[in-house]
FIZA-542105 format. One record per residue: residue number from 1; residue in three letters; chain; x, y, z of N, C-alpha, C in turn. Coordinates in nm, 3 decimals. Layout:
# FIZA-542105
zator resi->NUM resn->ALA chain->A n_x->X n_y->Y n_z->Z ca_x->X ca_y->Y ca_z->Z c_x->X c_y->Y c_z->Z
...
This chain:
# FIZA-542105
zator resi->1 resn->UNK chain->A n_x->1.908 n_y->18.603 n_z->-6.461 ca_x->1.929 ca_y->18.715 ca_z->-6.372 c_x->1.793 c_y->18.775 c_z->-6.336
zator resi->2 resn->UNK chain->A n_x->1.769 n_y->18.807 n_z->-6.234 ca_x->1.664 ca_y->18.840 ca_z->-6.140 c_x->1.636 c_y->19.024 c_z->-6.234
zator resi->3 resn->UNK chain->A n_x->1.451 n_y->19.036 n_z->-6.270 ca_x->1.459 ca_y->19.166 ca_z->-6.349 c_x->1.531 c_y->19.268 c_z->-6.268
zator resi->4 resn->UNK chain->A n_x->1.547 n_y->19.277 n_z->-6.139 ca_x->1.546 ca_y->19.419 ca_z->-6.081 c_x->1.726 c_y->19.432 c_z->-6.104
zator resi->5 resn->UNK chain->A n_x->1.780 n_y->19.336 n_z->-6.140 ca_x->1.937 ca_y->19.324 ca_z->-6.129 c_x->1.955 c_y->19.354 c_z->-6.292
zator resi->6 resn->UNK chain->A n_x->1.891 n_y->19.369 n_z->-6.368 ca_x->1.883 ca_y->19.348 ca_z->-6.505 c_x->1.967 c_y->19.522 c_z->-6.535
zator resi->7 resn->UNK chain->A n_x->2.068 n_y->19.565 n_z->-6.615 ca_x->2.129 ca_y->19.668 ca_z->-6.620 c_x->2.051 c_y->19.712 c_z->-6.756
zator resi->8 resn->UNK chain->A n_x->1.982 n_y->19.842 n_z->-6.803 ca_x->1.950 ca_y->19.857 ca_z->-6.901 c_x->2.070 c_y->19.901 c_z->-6.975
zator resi->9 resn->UNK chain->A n_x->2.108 n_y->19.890 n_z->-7.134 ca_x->2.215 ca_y->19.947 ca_z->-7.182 c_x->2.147 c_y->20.088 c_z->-7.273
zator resi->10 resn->UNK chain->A n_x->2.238 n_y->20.175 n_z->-7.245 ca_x->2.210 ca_y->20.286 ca_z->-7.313 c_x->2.223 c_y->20.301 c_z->-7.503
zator resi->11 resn->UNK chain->A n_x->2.161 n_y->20.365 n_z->-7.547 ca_x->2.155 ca_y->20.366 ca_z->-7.679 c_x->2.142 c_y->20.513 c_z->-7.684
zator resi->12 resn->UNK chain->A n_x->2.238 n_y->20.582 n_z->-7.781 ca_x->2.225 ca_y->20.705 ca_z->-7.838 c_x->2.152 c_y->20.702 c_z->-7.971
zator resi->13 resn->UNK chain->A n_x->2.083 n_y->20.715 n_z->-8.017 ca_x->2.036 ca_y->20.759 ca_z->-8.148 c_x->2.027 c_y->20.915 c_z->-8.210
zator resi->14 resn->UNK chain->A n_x->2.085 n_y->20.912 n_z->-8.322 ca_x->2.133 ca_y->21.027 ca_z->-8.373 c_x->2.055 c_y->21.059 c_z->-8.491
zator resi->15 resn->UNK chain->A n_x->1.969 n_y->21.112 n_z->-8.565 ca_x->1.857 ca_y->21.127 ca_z->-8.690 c_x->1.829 c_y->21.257 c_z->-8.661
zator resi->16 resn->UNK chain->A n_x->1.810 n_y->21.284 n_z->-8.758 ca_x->1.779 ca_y->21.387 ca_z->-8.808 c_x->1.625 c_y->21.418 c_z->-8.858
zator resi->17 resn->UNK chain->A n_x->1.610 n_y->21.336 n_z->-8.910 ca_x->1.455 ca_y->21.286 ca_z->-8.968 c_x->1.357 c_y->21.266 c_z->-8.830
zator resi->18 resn->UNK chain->A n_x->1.247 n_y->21.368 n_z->-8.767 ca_x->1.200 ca_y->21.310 ca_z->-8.652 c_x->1.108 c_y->21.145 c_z->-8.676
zator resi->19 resn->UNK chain->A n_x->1.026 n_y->21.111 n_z->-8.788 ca_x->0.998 ca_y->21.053 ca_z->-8.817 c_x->1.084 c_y->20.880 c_z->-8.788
zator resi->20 resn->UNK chain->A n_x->1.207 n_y->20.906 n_z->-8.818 ca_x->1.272 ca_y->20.809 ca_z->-8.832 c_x->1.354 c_y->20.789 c_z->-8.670
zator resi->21 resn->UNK chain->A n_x->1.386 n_y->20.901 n_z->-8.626 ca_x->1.417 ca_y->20.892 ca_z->-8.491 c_x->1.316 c_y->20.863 c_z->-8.388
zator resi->22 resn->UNK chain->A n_x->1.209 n_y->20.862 n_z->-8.414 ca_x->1.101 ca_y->20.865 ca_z->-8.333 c_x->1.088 c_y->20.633 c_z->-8.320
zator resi->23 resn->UNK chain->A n_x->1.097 n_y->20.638 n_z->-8.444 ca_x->1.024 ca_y->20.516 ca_z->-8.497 c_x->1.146 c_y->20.408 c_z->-8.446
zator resi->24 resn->UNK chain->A n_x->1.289 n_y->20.467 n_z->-8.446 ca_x->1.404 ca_y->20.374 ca_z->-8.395 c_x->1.432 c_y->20.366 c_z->-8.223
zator resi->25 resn->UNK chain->A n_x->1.398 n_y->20.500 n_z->-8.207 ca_x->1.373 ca_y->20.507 ca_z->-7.983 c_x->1.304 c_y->20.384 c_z->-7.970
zator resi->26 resn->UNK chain->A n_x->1.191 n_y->20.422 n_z->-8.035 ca_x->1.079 ca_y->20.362 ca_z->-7.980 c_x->1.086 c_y->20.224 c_z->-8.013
zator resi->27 resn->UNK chain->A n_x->1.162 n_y->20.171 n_z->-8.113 ca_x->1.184 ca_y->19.966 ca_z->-8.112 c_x->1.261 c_y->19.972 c_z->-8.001
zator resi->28 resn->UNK chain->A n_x->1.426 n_y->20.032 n_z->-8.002 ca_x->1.474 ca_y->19.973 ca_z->-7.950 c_x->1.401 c_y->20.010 c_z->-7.766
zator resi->29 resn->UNK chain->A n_x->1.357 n_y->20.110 n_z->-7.702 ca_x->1.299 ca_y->20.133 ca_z->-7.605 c_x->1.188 c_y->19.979 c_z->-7.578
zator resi->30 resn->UNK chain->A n_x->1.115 n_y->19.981 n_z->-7.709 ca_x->1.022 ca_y->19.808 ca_z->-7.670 c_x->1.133 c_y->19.745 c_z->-7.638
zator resi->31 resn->UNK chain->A n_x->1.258 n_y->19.726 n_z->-7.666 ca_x->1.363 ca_y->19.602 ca_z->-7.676 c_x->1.435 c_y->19.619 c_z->-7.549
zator resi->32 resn->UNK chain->A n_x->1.385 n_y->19.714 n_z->-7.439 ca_x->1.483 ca_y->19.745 ca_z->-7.297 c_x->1.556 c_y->19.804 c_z->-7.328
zator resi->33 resn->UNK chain->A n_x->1.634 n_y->19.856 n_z->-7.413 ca_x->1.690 ca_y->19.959 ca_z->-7.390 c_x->1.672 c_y->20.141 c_z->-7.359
zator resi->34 resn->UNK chain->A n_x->1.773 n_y->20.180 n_z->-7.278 ca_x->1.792 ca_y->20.302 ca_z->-7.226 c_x->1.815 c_y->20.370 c_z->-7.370
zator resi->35 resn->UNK chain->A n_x->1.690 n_y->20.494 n_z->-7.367 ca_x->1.713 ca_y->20.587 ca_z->-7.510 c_x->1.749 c_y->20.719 c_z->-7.514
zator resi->36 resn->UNK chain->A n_x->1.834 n_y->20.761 n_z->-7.578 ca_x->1.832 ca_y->20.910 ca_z->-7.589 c_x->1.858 c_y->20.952 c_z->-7.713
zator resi->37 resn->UNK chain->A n_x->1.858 n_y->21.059 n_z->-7.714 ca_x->1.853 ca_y->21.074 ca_z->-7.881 c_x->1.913 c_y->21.277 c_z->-7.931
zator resi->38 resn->UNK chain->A n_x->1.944 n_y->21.230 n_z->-8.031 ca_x->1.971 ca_y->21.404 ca_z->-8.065 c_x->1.938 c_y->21.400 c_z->-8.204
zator resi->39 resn->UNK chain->A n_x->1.932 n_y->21.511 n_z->-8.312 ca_x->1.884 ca_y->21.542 ca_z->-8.405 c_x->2.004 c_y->21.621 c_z->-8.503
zator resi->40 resn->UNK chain->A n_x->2.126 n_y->21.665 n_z->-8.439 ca_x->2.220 ca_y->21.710 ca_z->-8.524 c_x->2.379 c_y->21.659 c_z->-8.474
zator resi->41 resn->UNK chain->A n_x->2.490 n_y->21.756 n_z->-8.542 ca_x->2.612 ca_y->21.691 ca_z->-8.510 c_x->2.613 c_y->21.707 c_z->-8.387
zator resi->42 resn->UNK chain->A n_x->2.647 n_y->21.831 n_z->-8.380 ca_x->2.664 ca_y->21.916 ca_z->-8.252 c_x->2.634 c_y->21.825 c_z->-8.098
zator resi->43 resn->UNK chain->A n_x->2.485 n_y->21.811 n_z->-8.116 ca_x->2.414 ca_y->21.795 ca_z->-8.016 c_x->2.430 c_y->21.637 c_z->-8.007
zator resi->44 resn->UNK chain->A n_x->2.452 n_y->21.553 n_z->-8.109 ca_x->2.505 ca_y->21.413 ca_z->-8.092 c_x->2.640 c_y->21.452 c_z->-7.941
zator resi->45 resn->UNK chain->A n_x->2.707 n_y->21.534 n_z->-8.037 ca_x->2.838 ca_y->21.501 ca_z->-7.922 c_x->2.849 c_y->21.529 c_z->-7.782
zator resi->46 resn->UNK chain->A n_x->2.723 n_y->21.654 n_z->-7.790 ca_x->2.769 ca_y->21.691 ca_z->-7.642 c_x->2.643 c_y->21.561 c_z->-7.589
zator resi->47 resn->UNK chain->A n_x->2.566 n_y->21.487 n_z->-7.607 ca_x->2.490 ca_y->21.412 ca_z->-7.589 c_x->2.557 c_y->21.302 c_z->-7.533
zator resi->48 resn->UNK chain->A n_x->2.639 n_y->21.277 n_z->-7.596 ca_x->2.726 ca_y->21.151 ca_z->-7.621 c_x->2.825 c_y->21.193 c_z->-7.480
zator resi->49 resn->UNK chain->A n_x->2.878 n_y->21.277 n_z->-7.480 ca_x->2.944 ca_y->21.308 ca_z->-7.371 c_x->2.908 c_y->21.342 c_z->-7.235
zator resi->50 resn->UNK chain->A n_x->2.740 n_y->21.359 n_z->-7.215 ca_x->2.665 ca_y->21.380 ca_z->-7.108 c_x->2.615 c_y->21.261 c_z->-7.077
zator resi->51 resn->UNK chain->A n_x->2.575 n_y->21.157 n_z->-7.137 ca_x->2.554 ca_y->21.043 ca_z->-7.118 c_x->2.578 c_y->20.878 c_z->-7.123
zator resi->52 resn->UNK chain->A n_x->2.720 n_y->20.935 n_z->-7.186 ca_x->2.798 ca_y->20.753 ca_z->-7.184 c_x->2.753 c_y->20.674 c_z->-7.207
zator resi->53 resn->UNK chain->A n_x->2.672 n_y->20.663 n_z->-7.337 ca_x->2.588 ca_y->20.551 ca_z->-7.413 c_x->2.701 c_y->20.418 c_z->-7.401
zator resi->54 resn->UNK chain->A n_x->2.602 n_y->20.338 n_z->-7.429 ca_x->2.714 ca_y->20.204 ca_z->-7.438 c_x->2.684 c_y->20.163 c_z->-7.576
zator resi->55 resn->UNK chain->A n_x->2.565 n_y->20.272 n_z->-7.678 ca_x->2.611 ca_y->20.247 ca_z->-7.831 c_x->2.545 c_y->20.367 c_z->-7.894
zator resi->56 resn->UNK chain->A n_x->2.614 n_y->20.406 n_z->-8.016 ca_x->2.536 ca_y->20.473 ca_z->-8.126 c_x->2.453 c_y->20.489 c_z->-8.218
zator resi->57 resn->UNK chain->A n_x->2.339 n_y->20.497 n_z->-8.260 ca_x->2.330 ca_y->20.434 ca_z->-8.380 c_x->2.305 c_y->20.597 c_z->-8.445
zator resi->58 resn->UNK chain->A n_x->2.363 n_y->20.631 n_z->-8.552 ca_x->2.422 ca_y->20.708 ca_z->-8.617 c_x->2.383 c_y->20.771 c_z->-8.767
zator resi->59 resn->UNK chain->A n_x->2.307 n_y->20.848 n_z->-8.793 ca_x->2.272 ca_y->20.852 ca_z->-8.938 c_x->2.378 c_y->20.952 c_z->-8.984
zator resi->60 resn->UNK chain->A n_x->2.376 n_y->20.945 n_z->-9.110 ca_x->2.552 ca_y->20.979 ca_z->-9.179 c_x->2.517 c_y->21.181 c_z->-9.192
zator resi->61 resn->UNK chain->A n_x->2.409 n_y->21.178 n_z->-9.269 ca_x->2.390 ca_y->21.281 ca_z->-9.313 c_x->2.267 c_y->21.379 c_z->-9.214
zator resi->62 resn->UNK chain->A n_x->2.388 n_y->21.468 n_z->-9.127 ca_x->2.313 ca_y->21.527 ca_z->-9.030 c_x->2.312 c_y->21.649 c_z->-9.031
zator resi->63 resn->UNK chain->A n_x->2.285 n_y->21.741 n_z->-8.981 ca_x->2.273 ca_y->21.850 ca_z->-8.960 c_x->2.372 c_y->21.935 c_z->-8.902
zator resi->64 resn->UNK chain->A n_x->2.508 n_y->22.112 n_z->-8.921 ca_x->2.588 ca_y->22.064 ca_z->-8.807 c_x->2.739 c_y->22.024 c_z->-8.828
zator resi->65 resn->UNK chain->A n_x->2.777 n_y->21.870 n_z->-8.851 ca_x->2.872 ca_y->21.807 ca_z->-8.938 c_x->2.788 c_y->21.719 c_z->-8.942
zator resi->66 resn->UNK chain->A n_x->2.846 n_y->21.587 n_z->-8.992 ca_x->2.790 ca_y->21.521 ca_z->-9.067 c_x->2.806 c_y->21.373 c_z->-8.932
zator resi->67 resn->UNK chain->A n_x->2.734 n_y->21.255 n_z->-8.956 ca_x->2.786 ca_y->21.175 ca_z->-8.902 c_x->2.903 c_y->21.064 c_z->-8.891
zator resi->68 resn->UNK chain->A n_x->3.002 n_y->21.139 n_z->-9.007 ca_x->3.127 ca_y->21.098 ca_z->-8.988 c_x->3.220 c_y->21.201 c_z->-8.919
zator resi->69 resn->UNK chain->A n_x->3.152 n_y->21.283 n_z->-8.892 ca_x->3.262 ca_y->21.401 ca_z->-8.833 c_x->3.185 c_y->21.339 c_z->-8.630
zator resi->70 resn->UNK chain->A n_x->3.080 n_y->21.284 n_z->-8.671 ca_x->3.059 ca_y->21.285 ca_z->-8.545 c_x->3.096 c_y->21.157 c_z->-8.481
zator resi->71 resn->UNK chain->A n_x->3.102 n_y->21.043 n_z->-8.556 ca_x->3.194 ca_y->20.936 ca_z->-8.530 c_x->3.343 c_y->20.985 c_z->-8.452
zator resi->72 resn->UNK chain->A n_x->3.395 n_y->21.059 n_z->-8.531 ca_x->3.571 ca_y->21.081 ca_z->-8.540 c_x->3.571 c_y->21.124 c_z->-8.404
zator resi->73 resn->UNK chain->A n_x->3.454 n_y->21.213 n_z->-8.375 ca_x->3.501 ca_y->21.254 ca_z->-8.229 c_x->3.430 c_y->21.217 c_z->-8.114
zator resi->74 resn->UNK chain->A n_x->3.296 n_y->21.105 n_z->-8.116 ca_x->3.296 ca_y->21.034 ca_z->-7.995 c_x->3.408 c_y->20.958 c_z->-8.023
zator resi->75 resn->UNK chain->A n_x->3.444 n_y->20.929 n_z->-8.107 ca_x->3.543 ca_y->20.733 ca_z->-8.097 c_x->3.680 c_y->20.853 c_z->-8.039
zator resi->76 resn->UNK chain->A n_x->3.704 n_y->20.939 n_z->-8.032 ca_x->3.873 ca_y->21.014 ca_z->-7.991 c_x->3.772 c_y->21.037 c_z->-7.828
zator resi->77 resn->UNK chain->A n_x->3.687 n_y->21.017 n_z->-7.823 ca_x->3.624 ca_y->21.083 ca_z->-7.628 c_x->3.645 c_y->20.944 c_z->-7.580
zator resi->78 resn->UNK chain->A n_x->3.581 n_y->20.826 n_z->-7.638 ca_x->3.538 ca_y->20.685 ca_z->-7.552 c_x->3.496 c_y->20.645 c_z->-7.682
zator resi->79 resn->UNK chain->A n_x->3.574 n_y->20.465 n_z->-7.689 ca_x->3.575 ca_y->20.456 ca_z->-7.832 c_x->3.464 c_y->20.345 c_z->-7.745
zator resi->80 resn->UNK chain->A n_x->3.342 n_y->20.318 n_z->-7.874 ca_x->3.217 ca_y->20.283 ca_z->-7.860 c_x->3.117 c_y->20.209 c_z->-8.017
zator resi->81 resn->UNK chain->A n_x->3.085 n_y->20.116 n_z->-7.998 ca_x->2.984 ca_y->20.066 ca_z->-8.064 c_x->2.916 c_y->20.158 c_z->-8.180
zator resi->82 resn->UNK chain->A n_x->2.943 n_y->20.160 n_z->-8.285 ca_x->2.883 ca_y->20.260 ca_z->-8.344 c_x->2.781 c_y->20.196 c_z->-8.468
zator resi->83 resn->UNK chain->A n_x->2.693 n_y->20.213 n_z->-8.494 ca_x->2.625 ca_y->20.159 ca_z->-8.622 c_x->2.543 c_y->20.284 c_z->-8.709
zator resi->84 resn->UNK chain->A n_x->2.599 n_y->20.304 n_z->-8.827 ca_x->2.583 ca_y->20.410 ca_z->-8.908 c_x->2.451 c_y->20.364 c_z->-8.999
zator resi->85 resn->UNK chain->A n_x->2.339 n_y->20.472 n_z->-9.003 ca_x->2.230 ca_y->20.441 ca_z->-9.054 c_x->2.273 c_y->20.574 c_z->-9.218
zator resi->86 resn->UNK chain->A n_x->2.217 n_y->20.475 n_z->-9.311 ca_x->2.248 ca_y->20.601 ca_z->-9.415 c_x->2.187 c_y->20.541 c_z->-9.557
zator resi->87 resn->UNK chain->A n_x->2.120 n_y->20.680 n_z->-9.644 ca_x->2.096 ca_y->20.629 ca_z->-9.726 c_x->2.147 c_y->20.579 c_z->-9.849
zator resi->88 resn->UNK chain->A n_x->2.323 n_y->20.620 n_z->-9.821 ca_x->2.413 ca_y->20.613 ca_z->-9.952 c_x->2.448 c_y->20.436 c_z->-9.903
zator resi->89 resn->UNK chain->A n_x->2.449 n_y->20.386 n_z->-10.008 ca_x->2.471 ca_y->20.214 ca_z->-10.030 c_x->2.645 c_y->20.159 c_z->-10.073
zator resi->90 resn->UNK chain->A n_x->2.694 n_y->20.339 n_z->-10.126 ca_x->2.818 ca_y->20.273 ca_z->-10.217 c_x->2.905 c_y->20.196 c_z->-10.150
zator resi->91 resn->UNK chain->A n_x->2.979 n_y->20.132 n_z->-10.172 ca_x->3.094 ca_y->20.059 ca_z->-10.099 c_x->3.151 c_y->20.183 c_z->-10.074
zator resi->92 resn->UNK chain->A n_x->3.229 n_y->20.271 n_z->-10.153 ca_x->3.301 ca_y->20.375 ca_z->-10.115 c_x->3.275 c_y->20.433 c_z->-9.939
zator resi->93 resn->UNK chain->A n_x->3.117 n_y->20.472 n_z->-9.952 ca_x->3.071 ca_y->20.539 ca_z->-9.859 c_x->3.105 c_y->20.430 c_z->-9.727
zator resi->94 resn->UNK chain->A n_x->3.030 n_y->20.290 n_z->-9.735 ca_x->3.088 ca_y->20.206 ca_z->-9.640 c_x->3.187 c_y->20.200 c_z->-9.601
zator resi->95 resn->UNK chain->A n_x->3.300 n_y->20.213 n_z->-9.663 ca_x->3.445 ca_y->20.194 ca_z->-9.634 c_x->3.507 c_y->20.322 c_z->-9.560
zator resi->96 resn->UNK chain->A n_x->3.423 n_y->20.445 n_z->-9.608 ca_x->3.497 ca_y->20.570 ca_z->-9.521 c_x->3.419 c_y->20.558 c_z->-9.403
zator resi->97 resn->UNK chain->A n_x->3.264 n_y->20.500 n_z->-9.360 ca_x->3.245 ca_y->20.522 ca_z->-9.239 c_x->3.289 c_y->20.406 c_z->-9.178
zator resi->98 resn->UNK chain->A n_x->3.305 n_y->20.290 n_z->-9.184 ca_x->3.395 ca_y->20.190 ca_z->-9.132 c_x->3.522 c_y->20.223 c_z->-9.097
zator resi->99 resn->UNK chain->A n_x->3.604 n_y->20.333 n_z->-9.165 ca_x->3.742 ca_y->20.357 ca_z->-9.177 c_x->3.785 c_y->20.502 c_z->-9.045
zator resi->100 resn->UNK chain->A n_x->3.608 n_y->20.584 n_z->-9.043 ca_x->3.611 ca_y->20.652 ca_z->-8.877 c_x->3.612 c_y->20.622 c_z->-8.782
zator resi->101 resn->UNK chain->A n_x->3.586 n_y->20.451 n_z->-8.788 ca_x->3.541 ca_y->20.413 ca_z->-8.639 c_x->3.382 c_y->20.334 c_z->-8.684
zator resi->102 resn->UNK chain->A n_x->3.322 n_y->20.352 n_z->-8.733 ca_x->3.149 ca_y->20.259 ca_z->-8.703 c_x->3.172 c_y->20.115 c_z->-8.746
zator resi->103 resn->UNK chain->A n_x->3.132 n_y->20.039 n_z->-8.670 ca_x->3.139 ca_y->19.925 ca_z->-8.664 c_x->3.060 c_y->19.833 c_z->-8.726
zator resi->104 resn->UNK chain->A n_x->2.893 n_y->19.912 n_z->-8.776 ca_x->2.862 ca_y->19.837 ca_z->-8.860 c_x->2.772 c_y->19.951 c_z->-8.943
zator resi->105 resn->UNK chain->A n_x->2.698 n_y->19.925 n_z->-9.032 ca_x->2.680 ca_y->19.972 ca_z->-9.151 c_x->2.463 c_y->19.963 c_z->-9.160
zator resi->106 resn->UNK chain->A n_x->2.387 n_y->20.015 n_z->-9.201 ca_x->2.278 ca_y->19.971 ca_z->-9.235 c_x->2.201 c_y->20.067 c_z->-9.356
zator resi->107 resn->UNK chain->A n_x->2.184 n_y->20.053 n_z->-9.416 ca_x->2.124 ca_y->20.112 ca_z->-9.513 c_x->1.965 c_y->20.121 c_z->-9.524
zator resi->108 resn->UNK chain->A n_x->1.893 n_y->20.264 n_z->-9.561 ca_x->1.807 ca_y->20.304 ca_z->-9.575 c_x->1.738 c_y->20.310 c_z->-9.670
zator resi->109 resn->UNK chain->A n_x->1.570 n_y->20.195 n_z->-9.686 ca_x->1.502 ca_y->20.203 ca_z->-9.562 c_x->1.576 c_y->20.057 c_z->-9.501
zator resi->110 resn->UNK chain->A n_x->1.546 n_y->20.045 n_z->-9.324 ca_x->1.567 ca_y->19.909 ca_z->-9.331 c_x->1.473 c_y->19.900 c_z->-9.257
zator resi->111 resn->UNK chain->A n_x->1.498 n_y->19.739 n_z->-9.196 ca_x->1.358 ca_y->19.671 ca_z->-9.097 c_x->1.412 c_y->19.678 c_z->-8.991
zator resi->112 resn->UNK chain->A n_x->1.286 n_y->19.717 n_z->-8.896 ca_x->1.332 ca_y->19.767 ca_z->-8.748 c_x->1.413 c_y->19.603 c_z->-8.654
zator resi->113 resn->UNK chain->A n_x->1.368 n_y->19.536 n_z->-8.708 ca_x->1.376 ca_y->19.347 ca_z->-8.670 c_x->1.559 c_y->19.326 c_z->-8.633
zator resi->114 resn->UNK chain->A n_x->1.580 n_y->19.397 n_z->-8.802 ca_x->1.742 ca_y->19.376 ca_z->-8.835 c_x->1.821 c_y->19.507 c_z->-8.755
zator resi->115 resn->UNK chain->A n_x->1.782 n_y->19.649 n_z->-8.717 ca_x->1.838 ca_y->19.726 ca_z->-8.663 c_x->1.854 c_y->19.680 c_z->-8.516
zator resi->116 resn->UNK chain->A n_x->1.759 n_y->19.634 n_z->-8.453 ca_x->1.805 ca_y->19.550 ca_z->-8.303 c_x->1.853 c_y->19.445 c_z->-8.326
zator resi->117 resn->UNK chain->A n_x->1.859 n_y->19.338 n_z->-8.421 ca_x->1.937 ca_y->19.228 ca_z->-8.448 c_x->2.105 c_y->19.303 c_z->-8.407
zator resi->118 resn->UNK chain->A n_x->2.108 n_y->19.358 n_z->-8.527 ca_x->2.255 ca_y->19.456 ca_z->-8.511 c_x->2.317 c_y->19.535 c_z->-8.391
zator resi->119 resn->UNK chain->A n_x->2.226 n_y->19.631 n_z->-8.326 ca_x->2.249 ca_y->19.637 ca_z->-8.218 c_x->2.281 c_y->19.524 c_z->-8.133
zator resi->120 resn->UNK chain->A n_x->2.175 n_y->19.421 n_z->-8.108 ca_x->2.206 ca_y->19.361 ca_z->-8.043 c_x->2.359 c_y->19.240 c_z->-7.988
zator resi->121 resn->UNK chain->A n_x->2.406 n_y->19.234 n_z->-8.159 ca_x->2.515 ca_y->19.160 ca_z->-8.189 c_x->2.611 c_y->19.231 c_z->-8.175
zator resi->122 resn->UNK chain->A n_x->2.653 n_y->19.386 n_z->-8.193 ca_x->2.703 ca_y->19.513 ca_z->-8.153 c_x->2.737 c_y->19.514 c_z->-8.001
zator resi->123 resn->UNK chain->A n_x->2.660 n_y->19.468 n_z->-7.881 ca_x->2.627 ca_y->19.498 ca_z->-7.795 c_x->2.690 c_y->19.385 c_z->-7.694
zator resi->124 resn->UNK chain->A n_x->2.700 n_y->19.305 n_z->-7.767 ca_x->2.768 ca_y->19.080 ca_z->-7.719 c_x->2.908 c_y->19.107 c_z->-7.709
């Protein structure tokens, strides 16, 4: 496909941590994608609802509610691609954010390589 026909896909990123939000825009932005980003619950949603991402990527523990409260209610607006960044590992924890709606899972720290891998397979 010819670049100028090329559709960028949108990516919401949700962190809390500027450090870490800064550092995930900015791969997936190298990787073509469209970035936006918010820093708490709140502002995830109305974010999410001003701009019709075509994915999430989601850290659990936010500011606000949390990022399972913020799952529950993009996926009830426009149900969507979600990938939950977090530093809890338990299965437990996996299974309740899998069980809101996120579709896949990544645990903290990870490699920026495997977070667009995921996205990207998220995204197919």
């Amino acid at each position: 496909m010819p670049e100028h026909l090329t559709v960028s896909r949108r990516v919401l990123v949700v962190e809390d941590e500027p450090v870490i939000n800064q550092a995930v825009s900015d791969r997936l932005e190298a990787e073509g994608y469209d970035v936006v980003r918010a820093w708490d619950g709140p502002g995830a949603v109305s974010c999410f609802e001003e701009t019709s991402p075509d994915l999430v990527v989601l850290d659990v523990m936010l500011p606000g509610y949390d990022g399972l409260e913020v799952c529950r209610r993009i996926q009830a607006v426009r149900p969507v691609p979600v990938l939950m960044l977090t530093a809890r590992a338990d299965e437990a924890d996996v299974l309740v954010g899998l069980g809101v709606g996120a579709d896949d899972y990544l645990t903290k720290p990870f490699r920026a390589r495997e977070l667009v891998a995921r996205v990207n397979a998220l995204l197919r």
